[in-house]
MARRO-8753 format. One record per residue (C-alpha): x, y, z; residue number from 1. Coordinates in nm, 3 decimals, decimal comma. Layout:
xx|yy|zz|num
X|Y|Z|NUM
...
This chain:
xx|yy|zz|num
0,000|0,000|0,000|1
0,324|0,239|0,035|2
0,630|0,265|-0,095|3
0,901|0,028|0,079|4
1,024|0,359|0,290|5
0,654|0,380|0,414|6
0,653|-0,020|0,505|7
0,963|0,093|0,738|8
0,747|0,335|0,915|9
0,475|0,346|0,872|10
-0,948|1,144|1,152|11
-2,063|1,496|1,207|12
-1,670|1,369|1,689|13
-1,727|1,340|1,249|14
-1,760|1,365|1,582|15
-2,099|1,144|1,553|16
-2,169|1,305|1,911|17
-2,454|1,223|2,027|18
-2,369|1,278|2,432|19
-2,039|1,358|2,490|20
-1,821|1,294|2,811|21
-1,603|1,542|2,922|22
-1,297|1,418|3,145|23
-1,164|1,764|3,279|24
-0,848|1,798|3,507|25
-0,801|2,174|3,581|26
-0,614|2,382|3,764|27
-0,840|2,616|4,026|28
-0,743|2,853|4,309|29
-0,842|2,606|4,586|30
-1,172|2,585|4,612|31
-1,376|2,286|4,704|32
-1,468|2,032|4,394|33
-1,695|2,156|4,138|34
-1,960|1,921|4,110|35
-2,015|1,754|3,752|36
-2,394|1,965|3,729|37
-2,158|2,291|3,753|38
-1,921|2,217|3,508|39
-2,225|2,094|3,259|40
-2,397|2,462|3,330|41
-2,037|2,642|3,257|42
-2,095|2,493|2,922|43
-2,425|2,527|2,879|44
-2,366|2,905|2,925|45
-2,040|2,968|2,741|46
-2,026|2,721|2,475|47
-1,899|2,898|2,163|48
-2,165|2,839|1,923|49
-2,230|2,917|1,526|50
-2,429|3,255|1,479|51
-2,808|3,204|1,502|52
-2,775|2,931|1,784|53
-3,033|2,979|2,047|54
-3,168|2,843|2,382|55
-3,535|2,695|2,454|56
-3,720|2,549|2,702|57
-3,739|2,209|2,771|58
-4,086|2,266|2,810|59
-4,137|2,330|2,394|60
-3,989|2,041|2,323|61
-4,185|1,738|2,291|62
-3,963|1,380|2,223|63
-4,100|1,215|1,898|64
-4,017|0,877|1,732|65
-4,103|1,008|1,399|66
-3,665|1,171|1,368|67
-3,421|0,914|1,430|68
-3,006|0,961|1,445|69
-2,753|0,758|1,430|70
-2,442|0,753|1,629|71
-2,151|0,590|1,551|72
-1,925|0,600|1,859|73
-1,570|0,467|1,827|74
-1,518|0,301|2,173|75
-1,240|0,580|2,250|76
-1,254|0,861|2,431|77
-1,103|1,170|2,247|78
-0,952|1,482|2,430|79
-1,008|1,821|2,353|80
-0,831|2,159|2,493|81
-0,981|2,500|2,578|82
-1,038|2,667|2,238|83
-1,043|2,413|2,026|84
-1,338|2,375|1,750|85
-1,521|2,042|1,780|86
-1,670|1,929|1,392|87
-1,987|1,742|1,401|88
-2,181|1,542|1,177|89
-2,521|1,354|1,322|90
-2,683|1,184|1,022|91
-3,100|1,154|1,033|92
-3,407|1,065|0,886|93
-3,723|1,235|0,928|94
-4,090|1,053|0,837|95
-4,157|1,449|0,829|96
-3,908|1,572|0,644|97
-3,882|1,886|0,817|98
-3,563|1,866|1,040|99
-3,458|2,248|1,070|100
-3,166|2,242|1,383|101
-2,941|2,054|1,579|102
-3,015|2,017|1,966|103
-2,740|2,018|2,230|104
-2,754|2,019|2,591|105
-2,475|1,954|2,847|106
-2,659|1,740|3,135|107
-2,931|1,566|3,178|108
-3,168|1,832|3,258|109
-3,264|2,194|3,150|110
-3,296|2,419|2,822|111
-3,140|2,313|2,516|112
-2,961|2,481|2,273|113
-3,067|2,511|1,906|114
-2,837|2,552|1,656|115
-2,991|2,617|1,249|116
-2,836|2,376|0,972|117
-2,928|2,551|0,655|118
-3,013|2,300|0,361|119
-3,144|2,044|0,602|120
-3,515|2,064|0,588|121
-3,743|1,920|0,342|122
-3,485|1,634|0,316|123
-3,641|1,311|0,446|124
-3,235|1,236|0,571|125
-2,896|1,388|0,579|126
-2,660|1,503|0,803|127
-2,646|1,806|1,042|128
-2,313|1,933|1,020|129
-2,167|2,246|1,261|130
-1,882|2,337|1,482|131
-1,878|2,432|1,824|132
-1,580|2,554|2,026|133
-1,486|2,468|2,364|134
-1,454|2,781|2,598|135
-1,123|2,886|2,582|136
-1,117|2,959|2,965|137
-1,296|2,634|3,064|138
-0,969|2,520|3,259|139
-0,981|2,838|3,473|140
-1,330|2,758|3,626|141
-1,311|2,382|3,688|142
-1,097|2,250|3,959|143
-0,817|2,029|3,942|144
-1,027|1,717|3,939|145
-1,175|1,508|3,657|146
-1,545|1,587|3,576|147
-1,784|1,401|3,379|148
-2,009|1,600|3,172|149
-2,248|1,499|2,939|150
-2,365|1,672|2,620|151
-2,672|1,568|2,398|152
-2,753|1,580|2,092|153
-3,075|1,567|1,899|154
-3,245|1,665|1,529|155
-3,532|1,858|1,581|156
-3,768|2,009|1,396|157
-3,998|2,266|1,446|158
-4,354|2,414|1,390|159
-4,250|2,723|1,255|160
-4,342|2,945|1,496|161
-4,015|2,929|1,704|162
-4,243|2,815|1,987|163
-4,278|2,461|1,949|164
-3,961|2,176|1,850|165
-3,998|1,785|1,862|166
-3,685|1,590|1,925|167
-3,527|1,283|1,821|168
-3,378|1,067|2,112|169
-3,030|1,159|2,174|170
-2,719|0,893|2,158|171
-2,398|0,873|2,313|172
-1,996|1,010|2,206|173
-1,730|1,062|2,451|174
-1,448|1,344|2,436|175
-1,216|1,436|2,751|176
-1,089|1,795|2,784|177
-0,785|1,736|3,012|178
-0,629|2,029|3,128|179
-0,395|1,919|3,440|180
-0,135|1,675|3,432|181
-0,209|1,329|3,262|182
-0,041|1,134|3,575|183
-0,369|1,277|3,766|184
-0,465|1,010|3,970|185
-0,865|0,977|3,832|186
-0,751|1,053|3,485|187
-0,489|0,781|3,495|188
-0,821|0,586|3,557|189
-1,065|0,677|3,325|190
-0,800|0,725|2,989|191
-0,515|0,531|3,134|192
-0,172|0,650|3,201|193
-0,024|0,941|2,967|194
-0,383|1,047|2,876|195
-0,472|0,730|2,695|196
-0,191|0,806|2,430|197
0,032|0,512|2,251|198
0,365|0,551|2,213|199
0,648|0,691|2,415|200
0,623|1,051|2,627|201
0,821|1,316|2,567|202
0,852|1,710|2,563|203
0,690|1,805|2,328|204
0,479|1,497|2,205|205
0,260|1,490|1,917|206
0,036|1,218|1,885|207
-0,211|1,082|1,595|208
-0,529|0,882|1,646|209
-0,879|0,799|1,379|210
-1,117|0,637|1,307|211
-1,084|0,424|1,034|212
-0,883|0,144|0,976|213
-0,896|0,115|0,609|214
-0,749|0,467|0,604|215
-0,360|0,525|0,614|216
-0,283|0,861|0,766|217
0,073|1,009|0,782|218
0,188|1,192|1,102|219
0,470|1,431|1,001|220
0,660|1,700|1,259|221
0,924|1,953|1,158|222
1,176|2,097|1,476|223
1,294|2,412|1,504|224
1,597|2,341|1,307|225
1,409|2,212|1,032|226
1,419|1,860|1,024|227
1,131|1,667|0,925|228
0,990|1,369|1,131|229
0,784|1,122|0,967|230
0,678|0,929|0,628|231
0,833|1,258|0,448|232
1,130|1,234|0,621|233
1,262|1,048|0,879|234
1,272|0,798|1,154|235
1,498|1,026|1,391|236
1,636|1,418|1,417|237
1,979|1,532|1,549|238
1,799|1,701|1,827|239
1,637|1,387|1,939|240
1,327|1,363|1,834|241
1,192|0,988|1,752|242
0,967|0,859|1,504|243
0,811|0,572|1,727|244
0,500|0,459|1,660|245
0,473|0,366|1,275|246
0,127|0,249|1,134|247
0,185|0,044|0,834|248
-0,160|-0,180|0,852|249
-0,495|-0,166|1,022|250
-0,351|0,026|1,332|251
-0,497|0,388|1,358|252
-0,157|0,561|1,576|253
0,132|0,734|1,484|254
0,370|0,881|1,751|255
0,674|1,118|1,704|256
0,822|1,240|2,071|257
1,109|1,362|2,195|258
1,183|1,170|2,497|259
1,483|1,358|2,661|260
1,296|1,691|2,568|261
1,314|1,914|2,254|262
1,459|2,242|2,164|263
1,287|2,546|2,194|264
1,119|2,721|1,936|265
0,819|2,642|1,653|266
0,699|2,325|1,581|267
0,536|2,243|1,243|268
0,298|1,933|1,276|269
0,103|1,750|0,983|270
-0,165|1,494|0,951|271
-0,166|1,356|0,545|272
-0,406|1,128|0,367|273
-0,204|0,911|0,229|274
-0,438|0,632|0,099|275
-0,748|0,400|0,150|276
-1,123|0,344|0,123|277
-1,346|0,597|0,315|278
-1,301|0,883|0,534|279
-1,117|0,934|0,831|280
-1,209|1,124|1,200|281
-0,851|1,225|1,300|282
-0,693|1,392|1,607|283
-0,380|1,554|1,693|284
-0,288|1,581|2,067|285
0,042|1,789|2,178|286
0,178|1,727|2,490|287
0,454|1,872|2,731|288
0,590|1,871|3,084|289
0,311|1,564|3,072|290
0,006|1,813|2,985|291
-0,189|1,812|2,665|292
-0,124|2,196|2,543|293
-0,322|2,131|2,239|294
-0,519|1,942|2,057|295
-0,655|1,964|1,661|296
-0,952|1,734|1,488|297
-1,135|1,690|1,177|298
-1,186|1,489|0,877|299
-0,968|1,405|0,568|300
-1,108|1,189|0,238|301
-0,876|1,203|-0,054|302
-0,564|1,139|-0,140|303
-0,316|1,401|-0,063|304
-0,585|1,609|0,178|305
-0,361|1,741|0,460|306
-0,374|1,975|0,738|307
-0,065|2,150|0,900|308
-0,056|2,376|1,250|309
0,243|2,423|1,470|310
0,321|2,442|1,865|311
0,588|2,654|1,989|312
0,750|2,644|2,345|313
């Protein structure tokens, strides 16, 4: 499937989210535990949404059978960082063929937030595609503890009148936004030691994950000096970075750390389609002095689609 350089080393969340599951560890000025029903209303309230979003009642909203969506969880849970845009895709079908807005709500209880998909009604199914963005500031008003949140998700449609929605049934995603350390004694139980992430730590670390494994992605990093980690280049770098984890089959992880730390300066990091059947949910986590300091998702289909952002420290 690659070249025999490759076979030496070797992304709709889509984030299908239907509920989502929040895993934060963040730093706080010492005061007691926030309790998982204040970290869902944080959200609720500050939530960066796409213009025209809106809040209703839960009271004009009625649950109907009649819109259906379908989740497609991956079994993993994926991190996310304050600021980051989350992409989602929740496809439907409506008997009514009037499905006007996606739903979200963090918790189990209270108003819900509508956000308008233009295109989608009169189509008896599709997908509701928007972005949200994670508060940039969300680590500064969560204590240093791990809190579960959960985030619905529904198709709705409404009567026209902006006073009445019905509601498909919501389904169930998981993402983690982990802002303290990743040796964090209930983190280390819920994604495992290192923040769930294969391969070997380092500072910085830059770590791939999808979705798909009949999709070959390519993790590449340039250093400060300019040497290139990765399919494009190579499997080490004079200032000690390592090329470690190196999917050549059905595996969906590439790794590229520098274990006895990095030089200073910018970081140029790249995720690559390099080949396969299908699409691909990817995500990019950067880590250093063992914290994820950021984190970048979304979706590649084609040969040769790629998406490049950089780190500096």
């Amino acid at each position: 499937m690659k070249t025999l350089y490759h076979s030496i080393k070797f992304f709709s969340a889509i984030i299908c989210i239907s509920t989502l599951l929040f895993i934060t560890s963040c730093g706080s000025d010492g005061d007691s535990p926030a309790e998982p029903d204040d970290a869902n209303a944080y959200l609720n309230e500050n939530i960066i949404l796409p213009a025209g979003s809106f809040t209703v009642s839960v009271d004009q909203i009625t649950e109907t059978n009649d819109v259906t969506i379908q989740s497609n969880p991956s079994g993993s849970t994926m991190q996310v960082v304050g600021g980051q845009q989350i992409n989602v895709s929740i496809p439907f079908t409506s008997q009514n063929s009037n499905v006007t807005h996606a739903g979200i709500r963090f918790g189990d209880r209270g108003d819900i937030i509508m956000i308008p998909i233009p295109g989608a009604n009169g189509n008896s199914s599709g997908t509701l595609d928007f972005a949200f963005a994670i508060p940039p500031d969300i680590c500064e008003n969560l204590n240093d503890i791990c809190h579960d949140i959960r985030c619905y998700e529904f198709a709705v449609t409404s009567d026209g009148t902006g006073n009445s929605f019905q509601a498909s049934r919501s389904n169930i995603n998981q993402l983690a936004s982990a802002c303290g350390g990743c040796d964090e004694p209930q983190c280390v139980a819920l994604l495992g030691p290192g923040c769930g992430a294969a391969g070997g730590d380092g500072d910085p670390r830059f770590n791939l994950t999808w979705d798909n494994g009949n999709v070959d992605l390519d993790l590449m990093v340039r250093d400060p000096n300019g040497d290139l980690l990765g399919f494009e280049g190579s499997g080490t770098s004079p200032s000690g970075g390592v090329w470690d984890i190196d999917c050549t089959g059905s595996c969906t992880d590439e790794n590229i750390t520098w274990i006895n730390g990095g030089p200073s300066g910018t970081y140029s990091y790249y995720v690559n389609y390099f080949g396969g059947t299908g699409s691909a949910n990817w995500t990019i986590r950067v880590f250093d002095g063992g914290r994820i300091v950021g984190s970048q998702s979304g979706s590649l289909s084609s040969e040769g689609d790629s998406q490049t952002y950089s780190y500096s420290r």
